[in-house]
C-alpha positions in Angstrom: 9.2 6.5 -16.1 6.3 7.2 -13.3 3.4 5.0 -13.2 0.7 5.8 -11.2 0.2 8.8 -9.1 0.7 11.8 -11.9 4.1 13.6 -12.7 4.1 17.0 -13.0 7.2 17.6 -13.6 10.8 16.3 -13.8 14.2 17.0 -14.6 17.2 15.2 -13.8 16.9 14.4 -10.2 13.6 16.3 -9.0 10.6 14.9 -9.6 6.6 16.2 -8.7 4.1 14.0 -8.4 0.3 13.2 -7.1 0.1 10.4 -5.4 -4.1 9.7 -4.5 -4.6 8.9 -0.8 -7.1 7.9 1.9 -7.0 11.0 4.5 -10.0 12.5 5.7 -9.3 15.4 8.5 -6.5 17.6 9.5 -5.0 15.2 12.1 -4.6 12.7 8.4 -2.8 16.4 6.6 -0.4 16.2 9.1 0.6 13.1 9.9 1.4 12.4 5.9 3.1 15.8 5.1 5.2 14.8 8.3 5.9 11.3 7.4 6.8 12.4 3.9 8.7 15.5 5.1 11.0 13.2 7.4 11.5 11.1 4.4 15.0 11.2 2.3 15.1 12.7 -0.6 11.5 14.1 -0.2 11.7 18.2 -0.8 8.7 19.1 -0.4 5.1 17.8 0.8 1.7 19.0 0.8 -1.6 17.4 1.1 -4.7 18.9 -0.3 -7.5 17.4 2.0 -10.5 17.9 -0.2 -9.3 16.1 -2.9 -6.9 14.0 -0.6 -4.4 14.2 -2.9 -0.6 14.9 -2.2 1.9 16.6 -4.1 5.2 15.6 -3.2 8.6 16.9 -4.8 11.3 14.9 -4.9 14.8 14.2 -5.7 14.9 11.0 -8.2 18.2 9.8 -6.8 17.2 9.2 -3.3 13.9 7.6 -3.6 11.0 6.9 -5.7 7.3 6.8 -6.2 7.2 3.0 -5.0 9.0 3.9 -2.0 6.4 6.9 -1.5 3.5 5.2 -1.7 5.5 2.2 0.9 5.8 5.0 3.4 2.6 6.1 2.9 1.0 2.8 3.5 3.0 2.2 6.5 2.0 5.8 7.8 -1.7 3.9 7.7 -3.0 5.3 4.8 -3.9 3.9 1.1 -1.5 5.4 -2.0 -2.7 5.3 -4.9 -3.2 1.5 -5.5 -1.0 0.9 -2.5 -3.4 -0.1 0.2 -2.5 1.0 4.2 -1.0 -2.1 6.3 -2.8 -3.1 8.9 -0.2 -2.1 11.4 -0.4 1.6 10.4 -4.0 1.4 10.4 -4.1 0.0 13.7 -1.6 2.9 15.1 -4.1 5.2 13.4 -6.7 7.5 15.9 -10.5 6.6 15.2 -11.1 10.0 13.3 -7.9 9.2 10.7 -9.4 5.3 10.3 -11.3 4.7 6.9 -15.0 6.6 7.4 -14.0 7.6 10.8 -14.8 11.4 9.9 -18.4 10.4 8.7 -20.9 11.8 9.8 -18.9 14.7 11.5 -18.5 18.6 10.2 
């Protein structure tokens, strides 16, 4: 069973889910779909930034939503109720920081 994020859809190894996170510009889209992209078992990634949520396909029986959201947070960006370490916020340009787009168009 998921919990958290929302599934979409499942069967017996792939799994889609939404997993809510705290990106705010294109430099944010890209650095999560690539983290998540270079992760195993991860199929497919694709972050919609004005809702900032990602839908990620993935095969059940080489990772998790846990593990998601981990390499999410590590990537310096909150998951769900996974909040970003510091160390991948720290690694983070000032534009992909919490509010660092505010204020800008």
């Amino acid at each position: 069973m998921v919990t958290g994020g929302t599934l979409l859809a499942q069967d017996d190894k792939l799994q889609e889910v939404i997993i809510q996170t705290s990106a705010e510009c294109r430099a944010c889209k890209d650095r999560i779909e690539e983290a998540m992209n270079y992760t195993k078992g991860v199929k497919y990634a694709e972050l919609d930034l004005e809702s900032m949520k990602l839908t990620v396909k993935f095969n059940a029986r080489k990772t998790n939503l846990d593990a998601l959201r981990t390499k999410i947070s590590e990537t310096g960006y909150d998951a769900d109720d996974v909040k970003a370490t510091k160390e991948g916020l720290d690694a983070l340009p000032a534009c992909c920081k919490p509010g660092g787009m505010k204020g800008k168009k």
